[in-house]
N, C-alpha and C positions, 0 to 999 in steps of 0.2 A: 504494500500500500504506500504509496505516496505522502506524505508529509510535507504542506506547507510551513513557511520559511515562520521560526521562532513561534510557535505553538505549541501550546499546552492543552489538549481536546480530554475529552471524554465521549466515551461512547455506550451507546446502549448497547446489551447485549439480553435481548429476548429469553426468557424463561430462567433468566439468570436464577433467583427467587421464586421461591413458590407461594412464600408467603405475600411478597408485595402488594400493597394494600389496591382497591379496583382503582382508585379516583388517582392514582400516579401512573408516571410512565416507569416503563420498565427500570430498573437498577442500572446506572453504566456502571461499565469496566472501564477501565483508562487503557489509552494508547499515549506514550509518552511523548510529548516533542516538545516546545521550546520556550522555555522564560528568553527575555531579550532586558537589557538593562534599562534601568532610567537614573536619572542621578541620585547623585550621592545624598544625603539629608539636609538638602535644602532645596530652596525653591529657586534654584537652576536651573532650566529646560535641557539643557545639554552638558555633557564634560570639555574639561579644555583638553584638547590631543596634545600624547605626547608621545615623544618620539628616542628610544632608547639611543645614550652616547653615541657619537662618533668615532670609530676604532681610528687611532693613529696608520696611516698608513707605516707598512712594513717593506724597511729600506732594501731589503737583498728579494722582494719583487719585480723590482725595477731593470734588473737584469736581464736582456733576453740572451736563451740558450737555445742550441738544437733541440727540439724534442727526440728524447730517445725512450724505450720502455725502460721503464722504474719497476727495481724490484721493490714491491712492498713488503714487510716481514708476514711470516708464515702466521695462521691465526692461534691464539692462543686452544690451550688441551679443553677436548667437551670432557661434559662427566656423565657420567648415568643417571637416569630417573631416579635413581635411590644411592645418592652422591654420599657417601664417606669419606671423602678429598678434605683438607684443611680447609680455609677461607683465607684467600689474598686479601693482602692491604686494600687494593682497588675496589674492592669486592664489598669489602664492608665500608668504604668512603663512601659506594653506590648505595648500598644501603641507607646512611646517615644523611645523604643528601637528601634524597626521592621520600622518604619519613619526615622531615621538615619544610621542606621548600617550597614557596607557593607560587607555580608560575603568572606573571603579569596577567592581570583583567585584562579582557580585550573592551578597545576602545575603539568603536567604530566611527566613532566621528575622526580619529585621529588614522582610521586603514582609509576612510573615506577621502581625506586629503592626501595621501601619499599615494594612492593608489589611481583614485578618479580625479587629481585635484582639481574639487571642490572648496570653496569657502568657506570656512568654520562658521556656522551658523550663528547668528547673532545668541545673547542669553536674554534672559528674564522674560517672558512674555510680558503683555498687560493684565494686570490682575484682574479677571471678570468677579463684581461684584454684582451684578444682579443674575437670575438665570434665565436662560433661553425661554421663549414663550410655546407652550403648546400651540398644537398646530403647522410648526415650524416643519419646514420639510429642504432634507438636501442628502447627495449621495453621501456614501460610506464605499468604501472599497472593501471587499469582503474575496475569500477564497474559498471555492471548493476543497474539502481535506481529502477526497479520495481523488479525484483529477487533477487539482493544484490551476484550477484557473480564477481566475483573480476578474471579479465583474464590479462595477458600481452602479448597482441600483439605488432609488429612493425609497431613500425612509422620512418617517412621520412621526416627529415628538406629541404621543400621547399621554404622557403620563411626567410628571417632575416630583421628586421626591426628596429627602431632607438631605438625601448623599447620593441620588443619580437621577438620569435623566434613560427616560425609557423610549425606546423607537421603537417602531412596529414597519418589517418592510411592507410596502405595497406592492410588491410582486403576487399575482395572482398564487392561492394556495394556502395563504394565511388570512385566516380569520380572525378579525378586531375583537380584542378581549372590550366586554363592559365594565363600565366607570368599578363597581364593585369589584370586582376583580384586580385590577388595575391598582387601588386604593387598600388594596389586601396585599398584592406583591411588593407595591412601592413601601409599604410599613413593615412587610415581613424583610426587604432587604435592607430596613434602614436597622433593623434588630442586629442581619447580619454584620451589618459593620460596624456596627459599637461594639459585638460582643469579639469580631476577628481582630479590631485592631488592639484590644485590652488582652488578647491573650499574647498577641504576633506583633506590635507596633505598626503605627501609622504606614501607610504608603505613598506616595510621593504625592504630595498635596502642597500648593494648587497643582503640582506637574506640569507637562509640558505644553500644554494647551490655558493655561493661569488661570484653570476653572476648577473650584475645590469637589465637583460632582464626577461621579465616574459616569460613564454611560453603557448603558444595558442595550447591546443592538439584538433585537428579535428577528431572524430573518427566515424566510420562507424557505422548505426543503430545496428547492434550484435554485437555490442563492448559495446554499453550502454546502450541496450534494448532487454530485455529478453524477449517480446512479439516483432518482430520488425511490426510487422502488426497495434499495435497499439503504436507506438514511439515518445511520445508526450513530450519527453524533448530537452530540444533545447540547455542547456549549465550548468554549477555549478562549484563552487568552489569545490574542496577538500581539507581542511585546514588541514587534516591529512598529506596531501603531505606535508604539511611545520613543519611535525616533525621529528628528526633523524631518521632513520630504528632501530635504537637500541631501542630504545620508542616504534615506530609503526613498523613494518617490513614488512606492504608492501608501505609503503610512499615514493613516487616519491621525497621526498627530494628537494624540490624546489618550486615557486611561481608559480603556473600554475593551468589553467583555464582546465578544460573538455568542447570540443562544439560538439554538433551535426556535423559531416562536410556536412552534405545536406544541410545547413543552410546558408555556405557560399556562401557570397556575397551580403546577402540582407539586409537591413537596418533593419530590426528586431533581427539581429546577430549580430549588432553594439550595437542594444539597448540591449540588455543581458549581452554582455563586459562591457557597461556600469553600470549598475548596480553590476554586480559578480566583476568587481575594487573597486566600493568602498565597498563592503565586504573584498575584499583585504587590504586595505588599513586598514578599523578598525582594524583587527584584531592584526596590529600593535602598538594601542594604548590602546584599551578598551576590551580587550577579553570578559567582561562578561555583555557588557551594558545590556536595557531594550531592550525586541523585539520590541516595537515602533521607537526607535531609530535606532535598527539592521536593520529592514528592512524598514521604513520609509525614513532614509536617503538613500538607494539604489533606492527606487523610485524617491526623490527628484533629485538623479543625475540621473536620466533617463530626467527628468523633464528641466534641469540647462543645458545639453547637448542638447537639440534641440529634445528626443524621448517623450514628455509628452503626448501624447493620451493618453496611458496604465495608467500611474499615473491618471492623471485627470478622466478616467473611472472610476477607483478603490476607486479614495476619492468618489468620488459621490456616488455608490455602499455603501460605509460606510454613506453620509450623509439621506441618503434616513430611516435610520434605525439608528440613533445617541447613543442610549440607546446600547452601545456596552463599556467594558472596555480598559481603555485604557492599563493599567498594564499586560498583561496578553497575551495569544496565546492558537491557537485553534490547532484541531488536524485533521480539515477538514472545508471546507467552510474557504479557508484563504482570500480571496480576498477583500474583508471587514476591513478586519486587513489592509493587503498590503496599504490600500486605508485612514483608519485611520490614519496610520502611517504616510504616506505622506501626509494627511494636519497638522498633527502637525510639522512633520516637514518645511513643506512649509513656516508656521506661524511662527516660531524659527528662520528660515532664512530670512523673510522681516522685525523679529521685531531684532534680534540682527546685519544685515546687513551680509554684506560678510565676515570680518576681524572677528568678534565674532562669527561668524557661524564656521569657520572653526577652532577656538581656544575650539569649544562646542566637532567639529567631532572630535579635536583630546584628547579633556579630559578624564583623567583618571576613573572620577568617572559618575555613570550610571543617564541618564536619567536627571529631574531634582534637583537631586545634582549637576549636573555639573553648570547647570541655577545657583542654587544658588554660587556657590564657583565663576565662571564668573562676576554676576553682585555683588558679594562684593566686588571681584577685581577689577570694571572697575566702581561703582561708580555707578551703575544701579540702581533705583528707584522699585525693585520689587523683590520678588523671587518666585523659579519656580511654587509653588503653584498659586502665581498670576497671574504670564503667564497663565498658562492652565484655569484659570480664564479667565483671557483677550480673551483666542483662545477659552474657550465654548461662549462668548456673539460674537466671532467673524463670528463664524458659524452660527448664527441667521441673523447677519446684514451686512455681507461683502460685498454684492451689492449693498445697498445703496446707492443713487449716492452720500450724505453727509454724508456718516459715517466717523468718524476721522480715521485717517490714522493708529491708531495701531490695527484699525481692520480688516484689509487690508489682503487677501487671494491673487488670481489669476484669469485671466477671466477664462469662462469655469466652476468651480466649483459652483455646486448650493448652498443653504442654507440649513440648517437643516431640516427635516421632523417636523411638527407640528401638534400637537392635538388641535382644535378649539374648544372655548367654545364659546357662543351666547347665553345661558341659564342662569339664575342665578334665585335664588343661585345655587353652582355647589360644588358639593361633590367629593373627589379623595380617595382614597385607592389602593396603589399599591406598585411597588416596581423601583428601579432605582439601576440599578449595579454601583459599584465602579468606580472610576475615570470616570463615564460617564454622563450622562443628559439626562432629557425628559425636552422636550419643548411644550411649549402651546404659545397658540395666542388666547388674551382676544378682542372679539369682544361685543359694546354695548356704553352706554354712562353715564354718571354723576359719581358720587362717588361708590366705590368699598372699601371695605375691606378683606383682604388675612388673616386668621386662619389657620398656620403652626402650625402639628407636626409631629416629625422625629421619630423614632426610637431611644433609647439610646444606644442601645447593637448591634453588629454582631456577630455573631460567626466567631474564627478565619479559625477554621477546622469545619471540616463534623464529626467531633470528639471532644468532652470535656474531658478534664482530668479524669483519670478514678478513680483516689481517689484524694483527696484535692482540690485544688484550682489550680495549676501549674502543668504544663507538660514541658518538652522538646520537643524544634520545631525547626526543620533547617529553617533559614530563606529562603525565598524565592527567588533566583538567579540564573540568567544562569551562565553557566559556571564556579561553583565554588565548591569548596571542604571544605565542612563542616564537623567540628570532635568536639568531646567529648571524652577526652582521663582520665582513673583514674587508677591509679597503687595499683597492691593488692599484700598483702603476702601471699604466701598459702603454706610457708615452714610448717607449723605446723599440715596439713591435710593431711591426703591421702583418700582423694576424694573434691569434688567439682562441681558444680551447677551453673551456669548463668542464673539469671528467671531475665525475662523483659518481660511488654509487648507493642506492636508495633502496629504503625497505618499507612497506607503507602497510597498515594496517586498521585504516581509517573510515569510519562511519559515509557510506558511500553516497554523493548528493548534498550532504550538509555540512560537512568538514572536509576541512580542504589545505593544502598545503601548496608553499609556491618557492620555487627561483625565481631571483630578483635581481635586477641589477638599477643603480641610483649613479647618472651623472653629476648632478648638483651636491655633493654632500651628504645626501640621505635622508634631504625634502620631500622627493618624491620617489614613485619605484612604477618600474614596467618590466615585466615578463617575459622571461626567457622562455625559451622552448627546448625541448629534448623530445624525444624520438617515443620514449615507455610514457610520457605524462597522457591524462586524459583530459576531455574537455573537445570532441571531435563529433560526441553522442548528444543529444540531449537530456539523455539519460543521468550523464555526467554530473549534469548542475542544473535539477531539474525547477527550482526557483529563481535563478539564472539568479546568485547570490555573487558566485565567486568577482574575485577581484582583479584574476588576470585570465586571456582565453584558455591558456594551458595549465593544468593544476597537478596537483596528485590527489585521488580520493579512491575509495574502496581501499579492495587488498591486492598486494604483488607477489604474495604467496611465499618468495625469496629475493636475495638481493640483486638488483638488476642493476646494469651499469649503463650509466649517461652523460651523453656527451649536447653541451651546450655550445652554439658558434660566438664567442665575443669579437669577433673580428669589426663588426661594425660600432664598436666604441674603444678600439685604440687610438694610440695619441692623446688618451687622458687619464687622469685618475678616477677610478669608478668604485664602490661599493658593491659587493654581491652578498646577496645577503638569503637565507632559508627561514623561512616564515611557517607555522602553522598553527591555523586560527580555527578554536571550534565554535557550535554551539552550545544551549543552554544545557543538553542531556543527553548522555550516552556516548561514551566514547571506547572504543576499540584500544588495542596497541598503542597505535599512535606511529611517530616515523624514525628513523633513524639512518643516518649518513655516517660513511666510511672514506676513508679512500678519496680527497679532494685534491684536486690537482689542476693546477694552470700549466703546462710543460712547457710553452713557450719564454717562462718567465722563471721557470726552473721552481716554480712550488710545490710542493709534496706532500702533504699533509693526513698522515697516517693514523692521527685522533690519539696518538699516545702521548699529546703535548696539547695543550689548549693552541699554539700557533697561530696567535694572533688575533683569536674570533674573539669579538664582544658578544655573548652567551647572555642570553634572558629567558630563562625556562627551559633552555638546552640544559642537559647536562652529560658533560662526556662519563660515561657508563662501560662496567663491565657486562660480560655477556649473563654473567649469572649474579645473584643478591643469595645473603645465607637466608637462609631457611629459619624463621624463628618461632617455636613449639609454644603450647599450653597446654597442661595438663590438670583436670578437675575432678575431684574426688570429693562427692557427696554420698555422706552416710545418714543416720539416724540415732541419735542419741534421746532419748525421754519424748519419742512423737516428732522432735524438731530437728529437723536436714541441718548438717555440719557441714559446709564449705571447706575443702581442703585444696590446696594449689601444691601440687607434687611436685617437688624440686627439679630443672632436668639440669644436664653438665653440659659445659662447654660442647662438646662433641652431640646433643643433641640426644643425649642415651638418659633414660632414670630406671632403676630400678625401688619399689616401693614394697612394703609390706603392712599388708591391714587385714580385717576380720569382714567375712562375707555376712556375720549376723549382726544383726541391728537391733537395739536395746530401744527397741518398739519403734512403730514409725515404717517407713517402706524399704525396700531392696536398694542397695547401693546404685547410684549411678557414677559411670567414668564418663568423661567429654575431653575429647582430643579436638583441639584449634589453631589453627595456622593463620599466621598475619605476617607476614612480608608483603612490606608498600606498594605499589604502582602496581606490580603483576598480577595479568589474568589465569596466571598457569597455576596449577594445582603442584600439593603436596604431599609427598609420599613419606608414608610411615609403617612400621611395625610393631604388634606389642604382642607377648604372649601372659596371659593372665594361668595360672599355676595353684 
């Protein structure tokens, strides 16, 4: 399915619920797409661009030589799936980097001048104090989510309410709600946003348009549905609309919701406001959080507002199959996600309360960095690793009628799925994705002994550096704009050569990556081309977003080698520079470069030396990160589950000794967890229980 540019939709999905009440429309399911930013917390209509240092040009560039083949050094040793190798220096630098670092926000008003230059759009609009008059009528540019075409029909301010203004299209198909009706939605949304913003913080108000009202566009099925026979979206953000028309030029310029209008009326059409607000709202503070958080906390204010069915389906959905990452987003089968998401969030917000919950939704920083920066500010006994800690042993035990209170979920949500052992001794060999858990349930009695071991190594990519030791690797992030910029002379040539080669990994149509090169300084950029780039399909860029005609997006399966012509910008000093910018949610791999070389100028550039790149969300990477284990051991002591975190050694090995019977209370549980940073590859372990 298609996905338009910077959307966040919901979708219906028929017979989801059996119980769903008659007077509503079906329950959606979400389809994940796109927050887009707006500024920062103030009343700025736009950011001011900025543009990362200028790299010193590098004097032995400037040379020119014969081109001859360069031996690059041979690549560094792979390891096995179930690595016992030591861990290099490099190895764990990649680690401590890609655990910390948060690549640059992307700034589209400031791709928009380097790229298209465009005018940095003026700031501040006029503040609208009074509101728009019913009756009013004017286009909206609206898109179909399964076609991706983009129509502007007219709509009709029916209704004005104390925080939005309500259209109704006039496209044949929709039927004008009555004044009562009208007067019931516009009070129940004015509910929603007193109660979204007191839990989640305000959204960028006046915003971009200086009108402190959102606006609710109801539009007719052929207005949003290019199939309308089977028209299963019920509502979505376009976070594009909240960027100048000079940046985006078909952006509605304003804070407003796309809904179904057959939907009006029914409490399923509240619950989708509710959730597409606090998408609104983020995007005022955090434009590039983690997807658990992006859509996690949209479920939890479904939840926090009185519509939790959908949520509580959803977590469940996810607990029934817990071995799911939590870092990451899929590209089908979201529901799982939606439903993970919302019990970690659920668990953030009973263990940090109301006052630090909303101090989390409105932090800058993604995920659990924000945990951490939080509880050092506030004097908190944990950081976020140990949360998500707390909330894997919380998922096991949350119903127990004496579990301590910081393991405290919601009614309604089951427990984890478990793997039951009753056999011993009992052998394991398998594998447990990053930031997730398999759980087991030790059934039997007397003394037991647990023989862990873990894997040393992950791979970072589906790719190892293709000579040495180190590669370049965009780190992993929504919404942000990652560059490698090196400045070259090639006054002394007349010709020239860009050889690199690329590995791509990338959300295909919506992320995108480019070569670049900048005459001026690194004011502006235009587009190189190579031979493996896409952008030939329309397939390619199918919201026709990208920034230059040639890009890299999808996957390349392995490292391809490309050669770019600079011959038409010798006799100057120029910038080349590797860029990759995503959007709001889901991102893949991501890219990574090897192997750069200008040969006319005698450069080489093997990545086992920074060489000159100014580096902003690059980071030169080993092929592999260590592996790092959890191990949790919950028994039963007087009725009440005991929390145990089982030592492991540097090598990755524990062995443990405990008693299989419990002094009342349930059968012990083990939970094996993996969390190494950035990567989507899984972890291999073994343990034998004895």
């Amino acid at each position: 399915m298609r996905k338009p540019h910077f959307i966040l939709l919901l979708l219906f999905t028929v017979g989801l619920f059996a119980c769903t009440q008659a007077d509503e429309a079906p329950t959606p399911t979400a389809v994940a797409e796109k927050p887009a930013p707006t500024a920062a917390p103030t009343n700025t209509a736009v950011s001011t661009p900025t543009t990362p240092p200028t790299p010193t040009v590098t004097q032995n560039t400037a040379v020119p030589t014969q081109p001859t083949e360069h031996a690059w050094p041979p690549p560094a040793k792979t390891y096995s799936e179930f690595s016992r190798q030591p861990i290099t220096q490099a190895e764990q630098l990649t680690f401590d980097i890609l655990e910390t670092d948060l690549p640059p926000d992307r700034d589209d008003v400031a791709l928009a001048v380097a790229y298209r230059g465009i005018t940095v759009p003026s700031d501040n609009p006029p503040l609208v104090t009074e509101p728009q008059s019913v009756g009013t009528s004017q286009p909206f540019f609206v898109s179909t989510y399964d076609t991706n075409v983009t129509t502007s029909p007219e709509f009709l301010l029916q209704y004005v309410s104390d925080h939005a203004y309500f259209w109704f299209d006039t496209t044949p198909g929709l039927t004008p709600p009555d004044a009562e009706t009208l007067a019931d939605m516009g009070a129940a949304f004015d509910d929603i946003y007193e109660k979204d913003t007191f839990f989640f913080g305000d959204e960028a108000n006046p915003g971009v348009d200086g009108d402190p009202r959102v606006h609710i566009v109801n539009a007719a099925p052929p207005t949003i549905c290019g199939d309308t026979n089977a028209c299963g979206l019920l509502g979505y953000v376009a976070t594009s609309n909240m960027l100048p028309t000079a940046v985006y030029p078909t952006s509605n310029q304003r804070e407003m919701f796309v809904m179904n209008g057959t939907a009006f009326g029914s409490q399923t059409y509240l619950d989708v406001l509710a959730h597409e607000f606090r998408h609104m709202i983020e995007n005022r503070y955090d434009v590039n959080d983690v997807d658990w958080a992006v859509e996690g906390s949209a479920m939890l204010a479904e939840d926090l507002l009185g519509f939790e069915s959908d949520s509580i389906f959803r977590g469940n959905l996810f607990l029934a199959d817990p071995d799911q990452q939590l870092n990451r987003w899929t590209d089908g089968n979201t529901i799982p996600y939606y439903g993970q998401g919302y019990v970690m969030n659920r668990y953030l917000f009973n263990r940090l309360g109301t006052d630090l919950y909303r101090v989390f939704a409105t932090h800058p920083d993604p995920g659990f960095l924000a945990v951490d920066a939080i509880a050092a500010e506030n004097g908190l006994d944990f950081t976020g690793l140990e949360l998500w800690l707390d909330w894997l042993a919380a998922l096991a035990i949350h119903n127990e009628p004496n579990a301590p209170e910081i393991y405290a979920l919601r009614d309604g949500l089951e427990t984890a799925a478990t793997t039951v052992i009753n056999t011993f001794p009992f052998n394991v060999d398998t594998t447990v994705n990053q930031f997730a858990a398999d759980y087991y349930r030790l059934s039997g009695s007397g003394p037991a002994t647990l023989d862990f071991t873990g894997s040393n190594h992950v791979p970072l990519l589906a790719a190892r550096p293709l000579s040495g030791e180190t590669m370049w690797v965009a780190n992993r992030a929504n919404y942000s704009m990652v560059s490698m910029t090196h400045a070259f002379d090639l006054t002394q040539v007349d010709k020239a050569t860009l050889e690199y080669a690329v590995f791509h990994e990338i959300e295909a149509g919506y992320d995108f990556a480019y070569a670049s090169i900048s005459t001026d300084g690194g004011r502006t950029w235009q587009g190189l081309t190579a031979e493996n780039m896409q952008g030939t399909d329309p397939v390619d860029d199918p919201s026709d977003v990208a920034y230059t005609d040639r890009f890299y997006t999808g996957n390349s399966d392995d490292w391809v080698q490309e050669t770019a012509d600079l011959t038409p910008y010798v006799g100057q000093t120029v910038h080349i520079r590797f860029e990759y910018v995503t959007d709001p949610i889901l991102t893949f791999g991501g890219i990574a470069f090897d192997n750069i070389a200008i040969p006319e100028i005698g450069f080489y550039d093997d990545v086992e030396s920074d060489a000159g790149w100014e580096a902003h969300g690059f980071v030169r990477a080993a092929g592999y990160l260590p592996q790092r284990w959890h191990l949790i051991l919950i028994t039963f002591k007087d009725d009440t589950p005991v929390v145990q975190h089982i030592p492991i050694s540097d090598d990755n090995t524990a062995t443990f000794e405990f008693s299989l019977n419990s002094s009342g209370g349930g059968r012990p549980f083990l939970i094996v967890a993996a969390s190494s940073p950035m990567t989507l590859e899984p972890a291999h372990y073994q343990f034998e229980i004895r």
